[in-house]
C-alpha positions as CSV (number, residue, x, y, z in Angstrom):
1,X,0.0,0.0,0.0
2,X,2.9,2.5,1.0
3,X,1.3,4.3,4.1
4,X,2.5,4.1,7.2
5,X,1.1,4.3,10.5
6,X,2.5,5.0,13.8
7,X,2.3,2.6,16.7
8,X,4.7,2.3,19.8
9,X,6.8,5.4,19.1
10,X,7.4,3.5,15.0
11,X,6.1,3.8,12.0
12,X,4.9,0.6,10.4
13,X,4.3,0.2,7.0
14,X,0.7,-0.9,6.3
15,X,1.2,-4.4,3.9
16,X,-2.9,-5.0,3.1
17,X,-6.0,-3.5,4.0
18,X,-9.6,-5.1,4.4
19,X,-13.0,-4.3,5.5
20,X,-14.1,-5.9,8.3
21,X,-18.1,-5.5,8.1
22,X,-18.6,-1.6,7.7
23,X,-17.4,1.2,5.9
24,X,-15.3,2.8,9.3
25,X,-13.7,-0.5,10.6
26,X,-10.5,-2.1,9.1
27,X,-8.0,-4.5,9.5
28,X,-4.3,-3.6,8.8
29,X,-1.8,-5.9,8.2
30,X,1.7,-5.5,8.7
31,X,5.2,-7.4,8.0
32,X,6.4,-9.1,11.1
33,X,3.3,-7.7,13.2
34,X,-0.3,-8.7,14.4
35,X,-2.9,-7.0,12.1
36,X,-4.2,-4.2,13.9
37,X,-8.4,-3.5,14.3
38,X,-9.3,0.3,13.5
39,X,-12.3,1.2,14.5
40,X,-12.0,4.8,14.2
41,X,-9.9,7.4,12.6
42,X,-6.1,7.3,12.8
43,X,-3.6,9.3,10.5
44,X,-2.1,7.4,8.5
45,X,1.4,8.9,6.5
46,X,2.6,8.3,3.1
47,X,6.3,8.9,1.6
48,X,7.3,11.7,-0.1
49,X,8.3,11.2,-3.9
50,X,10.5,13.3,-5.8
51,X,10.3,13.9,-9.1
């Protein structure tokens, strides 16, 4: 996906995304780390590209 989210002082990149029966709850997934259950809004951060 390429966003990031910050959790325990770190920013982990976000790996999948899904819908978990509504429109405001998701499930993130992450490499090396239990998905995480968001139920409301968090900010989420994206890289800067250059061009």
């Amino acid at each position: 996906m390429g966003d990031f989210i910050l959790l325990d002082g770190t920013y982990q990149r976000v790996e999948d995304m899904r819908s978990a029966g509504g429109a405001s709850v998701r499930i993130l997934h992450f490499a090396g780390r239990a998905p995480l259950i968001m139920r409301e809004a968090r900010t989420t951060y994206r890289p800067l590209e250059f061009r």
